[in-house]
DRENVO-278897 format. One record per residue: residue number from 1; residue in three letters; chain; x, y, z of N, C-alpha, C in turn. Coordinates in pm, 1 decimal. Example, Ala and Ser with C-alpha at 12.3 -4.5 7.8 and 13.67 -1.06 7.14 Angstrom:
! residues 2
<r 1 "ala" "A" <1319.0 -569.0 780.0> <1230.0 -450.0 780.0> <1320.0 -330.0 780.0>>
<r 2 "ser" "A" <1285.0 -225.0 708.0> <1367.0 -106.0 714.0> <1290.0 3.0 787.0>>
END
This chain:
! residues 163
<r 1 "unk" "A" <4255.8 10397.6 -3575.9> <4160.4 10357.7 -3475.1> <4235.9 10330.5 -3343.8>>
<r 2 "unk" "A" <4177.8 10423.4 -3277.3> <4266.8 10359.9 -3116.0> <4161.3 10243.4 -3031.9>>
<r 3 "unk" "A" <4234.0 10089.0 -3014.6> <4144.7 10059.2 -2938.7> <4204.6 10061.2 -2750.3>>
<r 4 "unk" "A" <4094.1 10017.9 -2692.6> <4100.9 10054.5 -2524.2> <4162.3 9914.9 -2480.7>>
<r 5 "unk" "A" <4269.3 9954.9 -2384.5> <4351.2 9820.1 -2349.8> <4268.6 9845.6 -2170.8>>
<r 6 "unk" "A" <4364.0 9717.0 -2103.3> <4315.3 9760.5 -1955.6> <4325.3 9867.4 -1855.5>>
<r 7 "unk" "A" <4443.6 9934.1 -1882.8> <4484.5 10008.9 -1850.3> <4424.9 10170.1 -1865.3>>
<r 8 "unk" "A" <4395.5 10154.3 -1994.8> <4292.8 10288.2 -2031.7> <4188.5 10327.3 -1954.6>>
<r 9 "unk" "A" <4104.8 10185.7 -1942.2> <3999.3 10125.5 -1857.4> <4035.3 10214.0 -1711.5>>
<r 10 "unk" "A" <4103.3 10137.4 -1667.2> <4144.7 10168.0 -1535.2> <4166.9 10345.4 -1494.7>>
<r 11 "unk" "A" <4222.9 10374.1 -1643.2> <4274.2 10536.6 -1612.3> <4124.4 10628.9 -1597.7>>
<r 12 "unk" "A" <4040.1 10580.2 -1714.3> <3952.7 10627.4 -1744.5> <3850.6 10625.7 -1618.9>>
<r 13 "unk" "A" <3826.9 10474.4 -1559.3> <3753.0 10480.6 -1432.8> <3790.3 10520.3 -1315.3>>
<r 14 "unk" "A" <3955.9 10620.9 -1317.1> <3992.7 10659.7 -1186.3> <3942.1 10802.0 -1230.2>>
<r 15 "unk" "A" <4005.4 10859.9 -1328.9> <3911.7 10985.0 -1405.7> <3773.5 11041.2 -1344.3>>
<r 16 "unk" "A" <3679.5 10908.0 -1365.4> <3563.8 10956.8 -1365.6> <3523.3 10944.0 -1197.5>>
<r 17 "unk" "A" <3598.7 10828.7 -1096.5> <3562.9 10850.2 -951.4> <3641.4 10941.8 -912.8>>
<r 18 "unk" "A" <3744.4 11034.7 -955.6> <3796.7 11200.7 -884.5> <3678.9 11237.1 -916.7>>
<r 19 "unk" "A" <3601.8 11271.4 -1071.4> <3510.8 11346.3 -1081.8> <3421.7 11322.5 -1009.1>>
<r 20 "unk" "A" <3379.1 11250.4 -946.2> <3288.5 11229.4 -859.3> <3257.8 11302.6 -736.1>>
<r 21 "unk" "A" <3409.4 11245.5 -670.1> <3488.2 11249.0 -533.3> <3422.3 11414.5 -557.1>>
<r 22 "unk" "A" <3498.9 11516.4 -645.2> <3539.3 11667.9 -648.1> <3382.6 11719.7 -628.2>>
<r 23 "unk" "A" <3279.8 11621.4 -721.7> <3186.2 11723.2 -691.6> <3104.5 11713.9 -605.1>>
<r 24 "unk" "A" <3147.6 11581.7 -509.0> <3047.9 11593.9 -398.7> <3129.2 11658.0 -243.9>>
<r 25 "unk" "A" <3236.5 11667.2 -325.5> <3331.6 11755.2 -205.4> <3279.1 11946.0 -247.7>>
<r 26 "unk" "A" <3234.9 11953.0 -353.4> <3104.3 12129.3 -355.9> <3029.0 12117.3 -364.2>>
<r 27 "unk" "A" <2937.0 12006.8 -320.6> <2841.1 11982.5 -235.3> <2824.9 11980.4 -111.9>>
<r 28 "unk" "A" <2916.8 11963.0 -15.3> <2924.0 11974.6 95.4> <2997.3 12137.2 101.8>>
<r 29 "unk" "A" <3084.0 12138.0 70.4> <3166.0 12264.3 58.5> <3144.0 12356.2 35.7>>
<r 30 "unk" "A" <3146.0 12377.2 -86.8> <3085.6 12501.1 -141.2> <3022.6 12642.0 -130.7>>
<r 31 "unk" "A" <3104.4 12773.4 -105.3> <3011.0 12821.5 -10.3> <2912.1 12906.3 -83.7>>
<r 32 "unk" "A" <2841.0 12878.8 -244.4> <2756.7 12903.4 -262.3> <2659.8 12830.5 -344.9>>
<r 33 "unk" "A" <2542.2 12847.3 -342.7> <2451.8 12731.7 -465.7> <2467.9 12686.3 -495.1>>
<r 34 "unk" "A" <2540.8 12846.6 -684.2> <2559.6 12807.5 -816.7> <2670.0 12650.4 -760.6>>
<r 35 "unk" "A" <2771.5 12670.6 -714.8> <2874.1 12598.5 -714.9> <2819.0 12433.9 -652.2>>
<r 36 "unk" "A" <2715.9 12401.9 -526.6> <2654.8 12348.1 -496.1> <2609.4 12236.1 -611.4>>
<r 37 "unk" "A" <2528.5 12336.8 -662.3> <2444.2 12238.8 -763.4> <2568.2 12186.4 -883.8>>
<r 38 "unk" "A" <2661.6 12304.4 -958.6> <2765.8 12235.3 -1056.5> <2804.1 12056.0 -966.7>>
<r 39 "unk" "A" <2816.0 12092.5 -834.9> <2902.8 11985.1 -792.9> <2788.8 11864.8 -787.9>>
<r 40 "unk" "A" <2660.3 11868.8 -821.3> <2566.7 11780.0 -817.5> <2574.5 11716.9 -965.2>>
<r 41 "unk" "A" <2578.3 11797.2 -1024.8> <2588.1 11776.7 -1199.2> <2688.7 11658.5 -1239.5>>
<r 42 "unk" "A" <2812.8 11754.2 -1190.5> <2941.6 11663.7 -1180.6> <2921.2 11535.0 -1122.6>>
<r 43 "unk" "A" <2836.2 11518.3 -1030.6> <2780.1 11347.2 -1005.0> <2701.8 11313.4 -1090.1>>
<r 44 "unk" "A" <2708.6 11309.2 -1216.4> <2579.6 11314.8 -1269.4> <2432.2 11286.9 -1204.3>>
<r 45 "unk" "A" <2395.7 11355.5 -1100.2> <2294.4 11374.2 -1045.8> <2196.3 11434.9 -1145.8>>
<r 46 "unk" "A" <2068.2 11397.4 -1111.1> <1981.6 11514.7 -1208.4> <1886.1 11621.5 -1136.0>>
<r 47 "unk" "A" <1918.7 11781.5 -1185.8> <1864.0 11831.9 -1106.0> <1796.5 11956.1 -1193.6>>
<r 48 "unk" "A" <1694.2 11979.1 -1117.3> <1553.5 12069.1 -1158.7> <1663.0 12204.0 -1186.6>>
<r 49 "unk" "A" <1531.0 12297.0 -1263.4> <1563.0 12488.4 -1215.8> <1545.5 12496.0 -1108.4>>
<r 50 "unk" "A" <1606.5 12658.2 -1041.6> <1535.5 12701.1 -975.6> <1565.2 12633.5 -800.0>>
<r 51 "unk" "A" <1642.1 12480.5 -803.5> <1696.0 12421.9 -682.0> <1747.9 12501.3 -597.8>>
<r 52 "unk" "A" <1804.8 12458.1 -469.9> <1836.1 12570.7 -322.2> <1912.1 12425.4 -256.2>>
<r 53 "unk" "A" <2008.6 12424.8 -264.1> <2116.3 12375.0 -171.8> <2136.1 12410.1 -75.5>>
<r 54 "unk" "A" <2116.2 12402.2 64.7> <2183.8 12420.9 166.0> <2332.5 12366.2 167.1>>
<r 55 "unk" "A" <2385.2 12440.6 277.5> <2558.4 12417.8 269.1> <2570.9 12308.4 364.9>>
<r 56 "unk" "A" <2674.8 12196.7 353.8> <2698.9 12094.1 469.7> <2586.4 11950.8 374.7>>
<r 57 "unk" "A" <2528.3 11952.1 266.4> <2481.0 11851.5 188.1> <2560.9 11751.7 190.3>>
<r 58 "unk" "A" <2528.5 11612.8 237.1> <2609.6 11517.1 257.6> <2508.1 11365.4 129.8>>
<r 59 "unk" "A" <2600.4 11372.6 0.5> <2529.9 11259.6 -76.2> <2593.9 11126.1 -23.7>>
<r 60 "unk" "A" <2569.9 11031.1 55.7> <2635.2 10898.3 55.2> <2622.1 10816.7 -63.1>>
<r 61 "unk" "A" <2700.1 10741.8 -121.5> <2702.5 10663.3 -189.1> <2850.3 10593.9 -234.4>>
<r 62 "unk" "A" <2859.8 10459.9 -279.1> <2943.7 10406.6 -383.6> <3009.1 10450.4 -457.5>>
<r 63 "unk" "A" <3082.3 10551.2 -485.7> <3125.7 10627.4 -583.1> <3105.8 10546.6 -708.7>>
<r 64 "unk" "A" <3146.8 10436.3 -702.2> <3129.0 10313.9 -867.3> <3005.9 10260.6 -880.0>>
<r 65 "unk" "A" <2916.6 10253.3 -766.8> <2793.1 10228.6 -821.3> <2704.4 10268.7 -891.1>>
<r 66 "unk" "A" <2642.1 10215.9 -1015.0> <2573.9 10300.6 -1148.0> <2401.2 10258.3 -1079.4>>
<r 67 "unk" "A" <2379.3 10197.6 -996.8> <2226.4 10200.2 -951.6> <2208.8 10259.6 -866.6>>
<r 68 "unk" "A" <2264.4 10357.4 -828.5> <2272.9 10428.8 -706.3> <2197.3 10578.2 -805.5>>
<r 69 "unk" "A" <2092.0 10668.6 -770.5> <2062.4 10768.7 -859.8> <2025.1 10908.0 -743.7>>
<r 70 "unk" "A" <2018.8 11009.1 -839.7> <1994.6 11122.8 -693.0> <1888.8 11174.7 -805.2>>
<r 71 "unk" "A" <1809.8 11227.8 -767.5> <1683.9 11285.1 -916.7> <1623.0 11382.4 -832.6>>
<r 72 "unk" "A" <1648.2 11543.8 -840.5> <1597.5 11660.6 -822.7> <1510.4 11714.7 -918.7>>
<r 73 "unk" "A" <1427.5 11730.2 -862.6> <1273.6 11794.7 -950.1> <1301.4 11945.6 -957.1>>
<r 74 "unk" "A" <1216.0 12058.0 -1003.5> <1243.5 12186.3 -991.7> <1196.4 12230.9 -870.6>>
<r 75 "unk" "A" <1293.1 12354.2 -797.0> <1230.6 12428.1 -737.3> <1228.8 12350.0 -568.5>>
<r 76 "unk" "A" <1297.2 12276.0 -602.8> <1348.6 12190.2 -424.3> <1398.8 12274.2 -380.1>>
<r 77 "unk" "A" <1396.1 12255.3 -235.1> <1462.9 12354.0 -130.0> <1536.8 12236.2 -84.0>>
<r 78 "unk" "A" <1661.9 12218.4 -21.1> <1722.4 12144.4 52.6> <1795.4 12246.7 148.2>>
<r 79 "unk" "A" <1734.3 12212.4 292.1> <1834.9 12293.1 389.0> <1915.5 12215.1 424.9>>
<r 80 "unk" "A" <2014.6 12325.1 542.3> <2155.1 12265.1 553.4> <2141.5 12159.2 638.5>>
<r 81 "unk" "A" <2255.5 12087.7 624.5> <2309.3 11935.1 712.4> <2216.7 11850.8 640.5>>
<r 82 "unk" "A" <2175.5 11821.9 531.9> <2101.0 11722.9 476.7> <2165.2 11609.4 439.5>>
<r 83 "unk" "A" <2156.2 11491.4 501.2> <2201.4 11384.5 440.0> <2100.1 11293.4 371.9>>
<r 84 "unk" "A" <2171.9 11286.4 213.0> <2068.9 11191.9 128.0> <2156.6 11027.4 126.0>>
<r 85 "unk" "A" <2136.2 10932.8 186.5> <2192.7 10804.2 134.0> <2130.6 10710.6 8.5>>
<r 86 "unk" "A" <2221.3 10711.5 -75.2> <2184.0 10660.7 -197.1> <2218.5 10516.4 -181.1>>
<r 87 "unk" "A" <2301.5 10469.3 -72.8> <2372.4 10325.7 -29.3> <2395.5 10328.9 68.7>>
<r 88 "unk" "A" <2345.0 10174.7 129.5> <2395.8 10179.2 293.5> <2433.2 10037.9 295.9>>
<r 89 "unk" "A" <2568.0 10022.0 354.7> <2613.2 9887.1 429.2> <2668.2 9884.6 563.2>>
<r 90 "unk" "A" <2721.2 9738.3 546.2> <2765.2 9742.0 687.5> <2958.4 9763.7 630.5>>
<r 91 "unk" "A" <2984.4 9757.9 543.7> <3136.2 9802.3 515.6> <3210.4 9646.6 475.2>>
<r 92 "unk" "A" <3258.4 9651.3 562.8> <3352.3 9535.1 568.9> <3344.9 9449.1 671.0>>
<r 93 "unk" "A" <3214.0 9440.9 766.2> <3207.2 9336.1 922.8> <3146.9 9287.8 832.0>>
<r 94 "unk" "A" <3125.0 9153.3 941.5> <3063.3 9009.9 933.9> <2915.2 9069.7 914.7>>
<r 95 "unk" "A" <2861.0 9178.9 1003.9> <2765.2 9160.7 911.3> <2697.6 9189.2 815.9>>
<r 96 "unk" "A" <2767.5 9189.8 689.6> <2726.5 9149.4 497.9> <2679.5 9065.7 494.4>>
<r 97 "unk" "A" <2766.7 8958.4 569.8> <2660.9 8793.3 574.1> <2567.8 8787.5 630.5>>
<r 98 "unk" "A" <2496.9 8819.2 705.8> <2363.0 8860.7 687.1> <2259.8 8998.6 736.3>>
<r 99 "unk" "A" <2288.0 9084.8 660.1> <2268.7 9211.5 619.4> <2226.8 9275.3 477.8>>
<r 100 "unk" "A" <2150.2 9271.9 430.7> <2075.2 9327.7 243.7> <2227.2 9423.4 267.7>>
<r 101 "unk" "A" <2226.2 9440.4 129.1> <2324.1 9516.7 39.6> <2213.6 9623.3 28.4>>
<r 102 "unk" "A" <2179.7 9799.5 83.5> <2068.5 9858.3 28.1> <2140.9 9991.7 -54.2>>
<r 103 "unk" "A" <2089.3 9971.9 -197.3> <2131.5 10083.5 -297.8> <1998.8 10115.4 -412.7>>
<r 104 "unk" "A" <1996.9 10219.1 -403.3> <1839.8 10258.2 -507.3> <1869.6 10396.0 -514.8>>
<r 105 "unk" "A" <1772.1 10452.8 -567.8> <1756.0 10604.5 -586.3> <1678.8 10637.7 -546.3>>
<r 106 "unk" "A" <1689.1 10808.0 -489.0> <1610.4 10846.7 -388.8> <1605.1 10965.9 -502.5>>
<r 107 "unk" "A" <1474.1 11011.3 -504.7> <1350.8 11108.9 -584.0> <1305.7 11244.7 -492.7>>
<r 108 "unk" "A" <1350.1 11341.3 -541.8> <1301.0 11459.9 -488.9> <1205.5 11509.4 -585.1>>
<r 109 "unk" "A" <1060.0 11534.7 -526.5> <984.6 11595.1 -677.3> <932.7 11723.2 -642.7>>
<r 110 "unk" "A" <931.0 11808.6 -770.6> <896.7 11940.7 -779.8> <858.3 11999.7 -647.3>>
<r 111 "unk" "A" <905.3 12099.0 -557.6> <867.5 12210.6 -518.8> <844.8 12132.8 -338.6>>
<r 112 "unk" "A" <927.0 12015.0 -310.1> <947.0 11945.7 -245.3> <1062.6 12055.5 -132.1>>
<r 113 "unk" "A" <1063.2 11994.3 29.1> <1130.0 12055.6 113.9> <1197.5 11990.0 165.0>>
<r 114 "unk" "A" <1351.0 11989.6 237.4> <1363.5 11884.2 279.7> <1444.3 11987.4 420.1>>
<r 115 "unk" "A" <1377.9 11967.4 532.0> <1410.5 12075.6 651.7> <1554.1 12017.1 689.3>>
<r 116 "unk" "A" <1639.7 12106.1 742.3> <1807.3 12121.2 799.7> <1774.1 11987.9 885.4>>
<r 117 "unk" "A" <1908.3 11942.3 864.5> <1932.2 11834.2 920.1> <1854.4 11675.8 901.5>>
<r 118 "unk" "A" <1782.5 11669.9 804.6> <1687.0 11578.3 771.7> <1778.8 11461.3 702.9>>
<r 119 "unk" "A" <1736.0 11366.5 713.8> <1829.4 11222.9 637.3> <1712.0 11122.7 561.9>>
<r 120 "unk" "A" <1778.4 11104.9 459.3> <1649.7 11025.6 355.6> <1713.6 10917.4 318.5>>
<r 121 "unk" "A" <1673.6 10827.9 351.7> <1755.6 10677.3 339.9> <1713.4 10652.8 183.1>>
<r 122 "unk" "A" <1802.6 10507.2 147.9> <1786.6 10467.9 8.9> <1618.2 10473.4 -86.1>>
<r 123 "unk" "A" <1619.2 10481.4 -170.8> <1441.8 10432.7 -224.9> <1375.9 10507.5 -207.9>>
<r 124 "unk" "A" <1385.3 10658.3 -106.3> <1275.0 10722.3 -72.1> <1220.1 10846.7 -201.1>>
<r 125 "unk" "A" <1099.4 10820.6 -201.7> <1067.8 10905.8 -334.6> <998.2 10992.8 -228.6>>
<r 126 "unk" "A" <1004.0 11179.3 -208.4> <947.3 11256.2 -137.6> <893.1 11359.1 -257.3>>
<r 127 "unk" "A" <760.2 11334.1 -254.3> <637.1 11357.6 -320.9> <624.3 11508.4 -344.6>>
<r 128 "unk" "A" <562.5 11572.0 -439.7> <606.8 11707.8 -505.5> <476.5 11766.8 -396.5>>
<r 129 "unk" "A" <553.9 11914.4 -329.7> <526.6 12005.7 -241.7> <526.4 11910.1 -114.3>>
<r 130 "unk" "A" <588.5 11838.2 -108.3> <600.6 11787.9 44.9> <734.9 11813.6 120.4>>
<r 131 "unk" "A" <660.5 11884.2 217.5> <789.6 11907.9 376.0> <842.0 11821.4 430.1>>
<r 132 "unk" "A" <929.5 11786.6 481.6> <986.1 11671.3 586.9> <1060.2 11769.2 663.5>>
<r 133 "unk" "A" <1024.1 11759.5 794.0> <1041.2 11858.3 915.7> <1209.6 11853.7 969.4>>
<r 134 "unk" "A" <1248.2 11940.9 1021.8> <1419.4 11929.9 1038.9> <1437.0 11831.1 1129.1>>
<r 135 "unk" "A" <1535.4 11783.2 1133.5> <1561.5 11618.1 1182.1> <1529.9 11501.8 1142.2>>
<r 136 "unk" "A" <1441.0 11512.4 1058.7> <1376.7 11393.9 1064.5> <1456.6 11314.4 973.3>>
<r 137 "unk" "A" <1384.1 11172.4 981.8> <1407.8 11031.2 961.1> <1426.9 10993.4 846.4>>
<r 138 "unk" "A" <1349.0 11011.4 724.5> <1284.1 10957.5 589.6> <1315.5 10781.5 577.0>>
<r 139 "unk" "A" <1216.7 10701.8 638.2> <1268.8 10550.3 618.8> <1133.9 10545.3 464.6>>
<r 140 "unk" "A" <1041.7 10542.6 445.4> <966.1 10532.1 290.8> <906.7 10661.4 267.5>>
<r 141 "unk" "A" <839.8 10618.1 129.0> <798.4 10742.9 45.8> <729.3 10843.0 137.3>>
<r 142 "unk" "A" <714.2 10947.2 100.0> <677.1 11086.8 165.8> <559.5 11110.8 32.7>>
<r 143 "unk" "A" <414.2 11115.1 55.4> <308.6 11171.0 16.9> <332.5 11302.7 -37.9>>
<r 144 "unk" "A" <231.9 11339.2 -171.6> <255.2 11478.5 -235.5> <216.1 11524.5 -142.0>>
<r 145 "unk" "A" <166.6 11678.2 -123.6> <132.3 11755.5 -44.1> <94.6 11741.7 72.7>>
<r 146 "unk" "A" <183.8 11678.6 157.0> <198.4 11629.2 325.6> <318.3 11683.0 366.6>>
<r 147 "unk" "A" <344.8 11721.3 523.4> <430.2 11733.7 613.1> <454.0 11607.8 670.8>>
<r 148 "unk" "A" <569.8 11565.6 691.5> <618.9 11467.0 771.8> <770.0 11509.6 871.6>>
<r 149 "unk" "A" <733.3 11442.8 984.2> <888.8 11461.0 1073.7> <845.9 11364.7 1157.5>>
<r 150 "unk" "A" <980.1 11384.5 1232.2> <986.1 11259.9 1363.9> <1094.5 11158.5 1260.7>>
<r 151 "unk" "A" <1134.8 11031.6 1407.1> <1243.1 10949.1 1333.9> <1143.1 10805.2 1397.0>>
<r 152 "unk" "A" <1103.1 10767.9 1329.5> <1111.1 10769.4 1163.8> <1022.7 10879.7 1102.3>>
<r 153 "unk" "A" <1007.4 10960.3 1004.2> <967.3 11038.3 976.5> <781.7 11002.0 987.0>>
<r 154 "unk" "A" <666.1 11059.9 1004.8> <558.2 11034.6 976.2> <450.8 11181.8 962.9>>
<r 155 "unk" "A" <328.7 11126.3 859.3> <232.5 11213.7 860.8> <170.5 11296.1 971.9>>
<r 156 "unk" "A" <234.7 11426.3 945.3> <194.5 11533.9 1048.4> <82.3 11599.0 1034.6>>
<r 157 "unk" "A" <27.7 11642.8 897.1> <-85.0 11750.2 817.7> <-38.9 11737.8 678.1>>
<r 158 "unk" "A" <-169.8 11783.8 648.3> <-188.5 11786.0 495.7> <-180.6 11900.9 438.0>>
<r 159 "unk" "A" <-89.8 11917.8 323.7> <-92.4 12074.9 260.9> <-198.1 12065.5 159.6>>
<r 160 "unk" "A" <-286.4 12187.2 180.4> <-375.3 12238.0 49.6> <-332.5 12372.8 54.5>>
<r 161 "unk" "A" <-292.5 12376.0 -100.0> <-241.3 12480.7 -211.8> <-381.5 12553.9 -250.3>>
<r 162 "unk" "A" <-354.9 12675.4 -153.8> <-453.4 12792.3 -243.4> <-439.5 12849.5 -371.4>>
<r 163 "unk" "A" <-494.0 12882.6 -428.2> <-521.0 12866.8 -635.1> <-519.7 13007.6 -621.0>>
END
């Protein structure tokens, strides 16, 4: 029986933040998809069929934080320069002391868009077949079948899906 001393610990949790580090460095990198999405996996991110990575994908987060989540539905489009923040602080200034600590998971659902250059702050769940216009904001949830843009992002039109 081998048991785990501290050190193992330590090896094991530097192990798993390279793995991290590597795959959100072909996420940004990457200059195709397949490789895109492996490097999402490798975060253990969870992600749909059928997904579309744009190139220049920027995931923020904690590398050690386990409440931090990324959750891809099928059939997302993500264009390029997308930044998703899964965590936001102020770092190391004064102000932590009084500043929220914000870390949650942000929800992409089925068949969802997220236009070039768009940024989706912590918590935001963006609702299955919904657009968010390039640039935009994402400060809360994004409605199923709605367009949203602008900073802060808001309700532009409503999508109805012809049958």
């Amino acid at each position: 029986m081998v048991y785990a001393t501290k050190s193992n610990f330590k090896q094991i949790n530097l192990l798993k933040k390279l793995k991290v580090k590597f795959g959100k460095l072909l996420i940004q990198f990457f200059p195709l998809n397949t490789g895109r999405i492996y490097g999402l996996k490798l975060c253990n991110y969870s992600v749909g069929k059928k997904v579309y990575v744009g190139q220049d994908l920027i995931v923020a987060s904690i590398i050690s934080e386990k409440s931090c989540h990324l959750i891809i539905g099928d059939r997302v489009a993500i264009g390029p320069r997308v930044t998703i923040l899964l965590s936001s602080d102020a770092n190391w200034s004064r102000l932590m002391e009084i500043i929220e600590y914000k870390k949650s998971t942000v929800v992409l659902e089925n068949d969802c868009w997220l236009g070039a250059g768009s940024i989706i702050l912590p918590g935001v769940k963006v609702g299955e077949c919904a657009i968010v216009g390039a640039g935009s904001v994402v400060t809360k949830d994004v409605p199923s079948y709605t367009v949203v843009a602008g900073i802060p992002a808001k309700i532009i039109k409503k999508i109805e899906l012809v049958q």
